[in-house]
C-alpha positions as CSV (number, residue, x, y, z in Angstrom):
1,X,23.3,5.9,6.4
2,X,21.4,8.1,8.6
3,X,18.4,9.6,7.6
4,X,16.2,13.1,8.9
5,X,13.5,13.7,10.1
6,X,11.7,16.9,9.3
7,X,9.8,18.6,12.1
8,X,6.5,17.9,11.6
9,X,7.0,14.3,11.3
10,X,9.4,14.2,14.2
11,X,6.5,15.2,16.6
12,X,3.7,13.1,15.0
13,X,5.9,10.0,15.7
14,X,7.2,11.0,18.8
15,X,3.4,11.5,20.0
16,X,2.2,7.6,18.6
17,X,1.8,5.3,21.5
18,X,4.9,2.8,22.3
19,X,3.2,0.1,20.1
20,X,3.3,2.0,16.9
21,X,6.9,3.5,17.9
22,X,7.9,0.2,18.0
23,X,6.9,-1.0,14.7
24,X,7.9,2.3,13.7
25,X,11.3,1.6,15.0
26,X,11.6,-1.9,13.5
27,X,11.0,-0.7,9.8
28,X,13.3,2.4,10.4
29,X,16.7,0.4,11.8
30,X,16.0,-2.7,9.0
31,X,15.5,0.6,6.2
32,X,18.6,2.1,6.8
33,X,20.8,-1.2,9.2
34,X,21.2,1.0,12.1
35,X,20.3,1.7,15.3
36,X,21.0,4.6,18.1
37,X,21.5,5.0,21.2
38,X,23.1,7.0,24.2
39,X,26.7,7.5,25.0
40,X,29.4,8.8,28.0
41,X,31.7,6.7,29.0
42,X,29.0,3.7,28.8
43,X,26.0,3.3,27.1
44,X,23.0,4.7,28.8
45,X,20.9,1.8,30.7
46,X,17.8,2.3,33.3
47,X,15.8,-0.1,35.5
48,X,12.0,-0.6,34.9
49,X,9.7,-1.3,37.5
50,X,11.0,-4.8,37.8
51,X,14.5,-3.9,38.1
52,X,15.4,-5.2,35.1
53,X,18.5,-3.1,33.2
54,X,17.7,-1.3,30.1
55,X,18.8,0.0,26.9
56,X,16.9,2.3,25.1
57,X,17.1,2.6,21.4
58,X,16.2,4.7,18.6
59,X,15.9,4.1,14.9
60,X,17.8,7.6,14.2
61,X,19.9,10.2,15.8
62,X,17.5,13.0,16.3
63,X,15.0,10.9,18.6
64,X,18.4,9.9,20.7
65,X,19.3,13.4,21.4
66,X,15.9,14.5,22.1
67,X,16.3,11.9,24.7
68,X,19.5,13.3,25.6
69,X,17.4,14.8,29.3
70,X,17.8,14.1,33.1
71,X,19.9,11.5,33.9
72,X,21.6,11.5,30.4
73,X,22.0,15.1,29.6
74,X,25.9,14.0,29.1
75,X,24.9,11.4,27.1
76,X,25.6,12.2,23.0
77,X,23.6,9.8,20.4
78,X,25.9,7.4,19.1
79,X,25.2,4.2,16.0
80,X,25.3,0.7,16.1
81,X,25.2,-1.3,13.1
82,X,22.1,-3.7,12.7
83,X,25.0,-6.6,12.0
84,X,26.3,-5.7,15.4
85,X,23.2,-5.3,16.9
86,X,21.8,-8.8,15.8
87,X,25.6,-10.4,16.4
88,X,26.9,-8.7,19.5
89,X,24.8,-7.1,21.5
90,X,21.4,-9.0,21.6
91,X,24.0,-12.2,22.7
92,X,25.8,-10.2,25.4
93,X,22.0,-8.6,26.6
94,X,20.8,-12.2,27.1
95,X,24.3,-12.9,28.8
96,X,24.0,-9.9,31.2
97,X,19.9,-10.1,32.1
98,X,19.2,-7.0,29.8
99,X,16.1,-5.8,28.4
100,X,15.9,-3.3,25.2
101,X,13.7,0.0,26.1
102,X,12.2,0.2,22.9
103,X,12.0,4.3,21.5
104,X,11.5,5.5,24.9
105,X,10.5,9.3,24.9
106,X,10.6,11.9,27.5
107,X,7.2,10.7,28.6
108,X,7.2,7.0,28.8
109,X,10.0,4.4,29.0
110,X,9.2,2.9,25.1
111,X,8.0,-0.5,25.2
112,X,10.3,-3.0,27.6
113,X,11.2,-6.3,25.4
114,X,13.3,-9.1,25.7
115,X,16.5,-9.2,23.1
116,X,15.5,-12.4,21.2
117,X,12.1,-11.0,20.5
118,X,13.2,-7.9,19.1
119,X,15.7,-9.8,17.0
120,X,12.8,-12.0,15.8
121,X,10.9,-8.9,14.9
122,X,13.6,-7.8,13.0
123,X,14.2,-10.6,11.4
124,X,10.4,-10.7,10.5
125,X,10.8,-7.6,8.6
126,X,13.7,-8.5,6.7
127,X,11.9,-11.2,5.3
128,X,9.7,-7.9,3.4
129,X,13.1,-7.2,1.9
């Protein structure tokens, strides 16, 4: 169920700082049980500072392709269901030393979080449900 985001909301949230992407973010992939990200022939990943793999994430299709610059200008936005999210792929990011790159944008790398406390945030807001 993937939902649109007009214009003029699309830039005002894009502009927040990570913090209030992220919570942002949370709400939006617990509203509507999915999440996006960026595809071709792998899902995108970066290293932070720390050199520490990443995954970004977005809570809807449009903020994934206008992401879709650089490095990943192959890459096209494709879902993953909260369920799987939660059951899959936080288990295999802990296996393989991943991080999550929280709503990254074209000017910052989103907020770098552990899986387990994203999936405790998320969890924390289904609780409002």
């Amino acid at each position: 169920m993937n939902f649109k985001v007009n214009d003029n909301d699309f830039f005002s949230v894009i502009s927040l700082p990570p913090s209030k992407r992220y919570s942002y973010l949370i709400k939006k992939i617990v509203d509507f049980k999915e999440i996006w990200s960026l595809w071709d022939n792998g899902w995108a990943l970066y290293s932070d500072e720390e050199n520490n793999e990443c995954i970004p994430i977005w809570p809807n299709e449009q903020y994934a392709q206008f992401c879709a610059i650089d490095n990943w200008t192959t890459n096209i936005p494709k879902k993953i269901s909260l369920s799987d999210w939660v059951n899959k792929w936080i288990p295999g990011m802990k296996n393989d030393r991943r991080k999550v790159a929280a709503f990254p944008t074209s000017n910052d790398k989103g907020i770098i979080i552990e899986p387990d406390r994203i999936k405790n945030d998320i969890n924390k807001e289904l609780e409002n449900y």
